[in-house]
C-alpha positions as CSV (number, residue, x, y, z in Angstrom):
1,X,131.6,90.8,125.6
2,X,131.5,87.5,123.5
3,X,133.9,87.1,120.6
4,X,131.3,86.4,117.6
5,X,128.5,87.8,115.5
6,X,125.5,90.1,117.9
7,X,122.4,91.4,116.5
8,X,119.8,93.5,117.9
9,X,117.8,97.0,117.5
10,X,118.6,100.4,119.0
11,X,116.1,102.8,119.5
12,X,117.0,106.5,118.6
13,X,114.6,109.2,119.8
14,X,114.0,111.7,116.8
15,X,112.9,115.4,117.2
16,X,109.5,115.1,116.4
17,X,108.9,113.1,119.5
18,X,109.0,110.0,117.5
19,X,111.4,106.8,117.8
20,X,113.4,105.3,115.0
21,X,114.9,101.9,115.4
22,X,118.2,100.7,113.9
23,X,118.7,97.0,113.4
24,X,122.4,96.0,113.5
25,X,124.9,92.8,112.8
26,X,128.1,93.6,114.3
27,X,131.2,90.4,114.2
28,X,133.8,91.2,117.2
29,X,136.9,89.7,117.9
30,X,138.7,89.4,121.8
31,X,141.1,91.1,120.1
32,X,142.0,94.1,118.3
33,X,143.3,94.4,114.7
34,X,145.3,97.6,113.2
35,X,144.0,96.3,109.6
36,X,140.8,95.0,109.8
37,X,138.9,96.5,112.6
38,X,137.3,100.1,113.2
39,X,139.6,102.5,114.2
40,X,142.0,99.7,114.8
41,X,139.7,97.8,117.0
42,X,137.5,94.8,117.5
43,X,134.8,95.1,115.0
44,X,135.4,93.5,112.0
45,X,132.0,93.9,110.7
46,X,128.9,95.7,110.9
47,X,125.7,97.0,109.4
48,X,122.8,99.1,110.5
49,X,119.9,99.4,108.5
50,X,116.8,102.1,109.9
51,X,113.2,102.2,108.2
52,X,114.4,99.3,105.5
53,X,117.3,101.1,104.5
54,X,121.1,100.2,104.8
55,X,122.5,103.4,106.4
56,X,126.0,102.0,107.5
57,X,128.1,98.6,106.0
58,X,132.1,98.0,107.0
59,X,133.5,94.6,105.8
60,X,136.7,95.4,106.8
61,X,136.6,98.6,105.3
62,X,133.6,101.2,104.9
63,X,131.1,100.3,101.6
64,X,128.7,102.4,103.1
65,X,129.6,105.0,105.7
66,X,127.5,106.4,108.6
67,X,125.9,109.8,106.9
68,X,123.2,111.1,109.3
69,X,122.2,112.6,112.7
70,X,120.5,108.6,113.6
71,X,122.6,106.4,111.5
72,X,125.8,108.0,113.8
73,X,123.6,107.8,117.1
74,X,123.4,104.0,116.6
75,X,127.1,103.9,115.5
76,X,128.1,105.5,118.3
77,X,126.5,103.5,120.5
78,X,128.0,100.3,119.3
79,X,131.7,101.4,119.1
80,X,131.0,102.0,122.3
81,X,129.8,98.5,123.0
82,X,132.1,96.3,120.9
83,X,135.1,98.5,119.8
């Protein structure tokens, strides 16, 4: 993984059959930090926004925390990823 701002979309399957995307900015660092990162790790920053909304922001702390079934999906998926 590059050190450095990513950006991209995630698609989240839904129960109606349907698809929602997520559009995320993450920032990652080589390294892990105990005070700035998530959970202590490499992302310093991220957002997700689905259907034009902002459904997660941390900037080195949470402004806007992940809150439903998708939003966490996509979360999920980039801890994975980048943390």
């Amino acid at each position: 993984m590059a050190n450095g701002w990513h950006e991209g979309t995630i698609g989240i399957p839904v129960k109606d059959g349907g698809m929602k995307v997520a559009h995320y900015w993450v920032k990652a660092f080589e390294e892990p930090s105990e005070y700035y990162g998530i959970n202590g790790g490499k992302i310093s920053k991220l957002s997700i926004k689905i259907d034009g909304e902002w459904k997660a922001n941390y900037d080195r702390g949470w402004d806007i925390e992940p809150a439903d079934e998708e939003t966490n999906i996509a979360y999920s998926i980039l801890l994975n990823e980048y943390n």
